[in-house]
N, C-alpha and C positions, 0 to 999 in steps of 0.2 A: 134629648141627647142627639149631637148627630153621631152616626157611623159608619166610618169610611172603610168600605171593604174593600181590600186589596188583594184581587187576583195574583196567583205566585206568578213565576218566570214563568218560560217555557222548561220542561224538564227533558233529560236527555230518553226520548223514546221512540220508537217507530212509527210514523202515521199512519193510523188505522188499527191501533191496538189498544185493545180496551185497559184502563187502568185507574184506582182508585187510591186503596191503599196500600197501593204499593209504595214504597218510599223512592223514588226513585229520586239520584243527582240531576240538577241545573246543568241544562245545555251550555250556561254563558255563565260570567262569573256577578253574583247577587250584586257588588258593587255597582255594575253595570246599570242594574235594573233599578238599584237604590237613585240614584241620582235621577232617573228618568220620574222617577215617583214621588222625591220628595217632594219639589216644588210644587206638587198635587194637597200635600196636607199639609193642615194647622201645626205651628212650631209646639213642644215638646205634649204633641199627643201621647197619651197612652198606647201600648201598642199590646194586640192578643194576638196568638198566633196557634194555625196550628204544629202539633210537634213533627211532621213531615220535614225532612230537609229541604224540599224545595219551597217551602214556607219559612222554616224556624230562620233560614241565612239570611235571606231578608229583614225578616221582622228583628234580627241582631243588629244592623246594620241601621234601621231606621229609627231603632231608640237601646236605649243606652241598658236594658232590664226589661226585656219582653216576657210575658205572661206567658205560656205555653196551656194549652185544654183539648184534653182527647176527646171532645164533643162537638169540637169545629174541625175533624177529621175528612176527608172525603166518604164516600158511599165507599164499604166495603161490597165489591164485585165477588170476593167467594173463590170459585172457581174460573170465575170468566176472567180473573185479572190477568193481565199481561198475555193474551189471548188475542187475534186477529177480531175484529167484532163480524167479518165474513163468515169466520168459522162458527160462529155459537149460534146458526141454525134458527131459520124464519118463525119456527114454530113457539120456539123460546121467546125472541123480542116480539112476535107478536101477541101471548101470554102476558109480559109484561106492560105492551103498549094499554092492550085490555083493562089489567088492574093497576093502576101504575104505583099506590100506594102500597098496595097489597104484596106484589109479588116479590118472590124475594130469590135472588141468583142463589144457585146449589151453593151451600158453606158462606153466603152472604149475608145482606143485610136489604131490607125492604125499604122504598124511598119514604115512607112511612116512620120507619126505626131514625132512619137520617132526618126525619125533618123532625121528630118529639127531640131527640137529644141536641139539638141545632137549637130550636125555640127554648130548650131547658138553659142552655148556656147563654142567650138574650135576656131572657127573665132576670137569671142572677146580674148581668151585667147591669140592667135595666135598676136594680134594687141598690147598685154602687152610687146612684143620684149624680153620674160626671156629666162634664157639659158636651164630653167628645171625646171618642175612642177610635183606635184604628183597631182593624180583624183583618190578620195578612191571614189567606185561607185559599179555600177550591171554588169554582166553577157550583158544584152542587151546593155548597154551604151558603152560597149567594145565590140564587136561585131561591132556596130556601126563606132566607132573608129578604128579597126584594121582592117574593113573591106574597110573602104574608103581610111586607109594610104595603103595599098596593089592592093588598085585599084578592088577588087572583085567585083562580081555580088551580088546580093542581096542574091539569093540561096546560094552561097558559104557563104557568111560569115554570114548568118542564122546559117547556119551548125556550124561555129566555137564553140569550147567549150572551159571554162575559171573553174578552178576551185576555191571552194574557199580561200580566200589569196593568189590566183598566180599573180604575179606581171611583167607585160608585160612593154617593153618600146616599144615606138612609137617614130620614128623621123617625126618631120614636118616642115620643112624650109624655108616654107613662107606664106601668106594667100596665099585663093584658092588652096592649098595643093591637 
């Protein structure tokens, strides 16, 4: 199967504020971004999305019946969300730099939780036998995804950067991928 992940818009936030699941509105209107992406994918792809608005407007927009999965969610941040990330204090990202699986933001989620329920929601896809799907999704959810189709360590594909609307394919050619 390939699978073309698609990075959402820009969403309407402050630079330098940390934000996951928050749902925050589209700086620009999805139309916008639709046209800039369609000519990126295969004519009447499937399309998943996550249920974030600045995902779901999109993924409406690019096919006629999108799928929505609170599994292709971003990392919930807890506490840190919508938080300057100067203010959550050295001691804290350093803690998590340390376990980066492990650790988990006060009232959050640990990149661990995020990357089993991410791989949980591939699997099933993966068991649909399609020849190609779209996943309008986050930053972390791809990461996750192009870190495991690459075979990377956690740190590495921590590291990966997706911007927004870049449109990545993924091959995955059987379960257990």
């Amino acid at each position: 199967m390939q699978l073309y992940l698609i990075r959402h818009p820009p969403p309407e936030v402050a630079e330098g504020v940390c934000y996951g699941r928050t749902n925050l509105p589209l700086a620009q209107d999805a139309a916008i971004a639709a046209a800039r992406i369609e000519a990126r994918l295969p004519p009447e792809l499937p399309v998943y999305s996550s249920p974030l608005q600045r995902c779901w407007q999109l993924a409406e927009i690019l096919h006629p019946a999108p799928q929505s999965d609170p599994r292709v969610l971003e990392m919930d941040f807890g506490l840190w969300e919508m938080q300057p990330w100067s203010t959550l204090g050295r001691a804290a990202l350093d803690q998590w730099a340390a376990d980066p699986l492990g650790f988990t933001p006060p009232q959050g989620e640990s990149v661990g939780q995020l990357q089993a329920r991410v791989l949980d929601f591939i699997e099933e896809l993966v068991a649909l036998d399609l020849n190609a799907a779209g996943l309008v999704s986050h930053a972390g959810v791809m990461k996750v995804i192009v870190g495991h189709a690459r075979q990377l360590g956690v740190r590495q594909w921590m590291m990966l950067k997706f911007e927004y609307e870049e449109v990545v394919c993924v091959t995955i050619e059987h379960r257990g991928w």
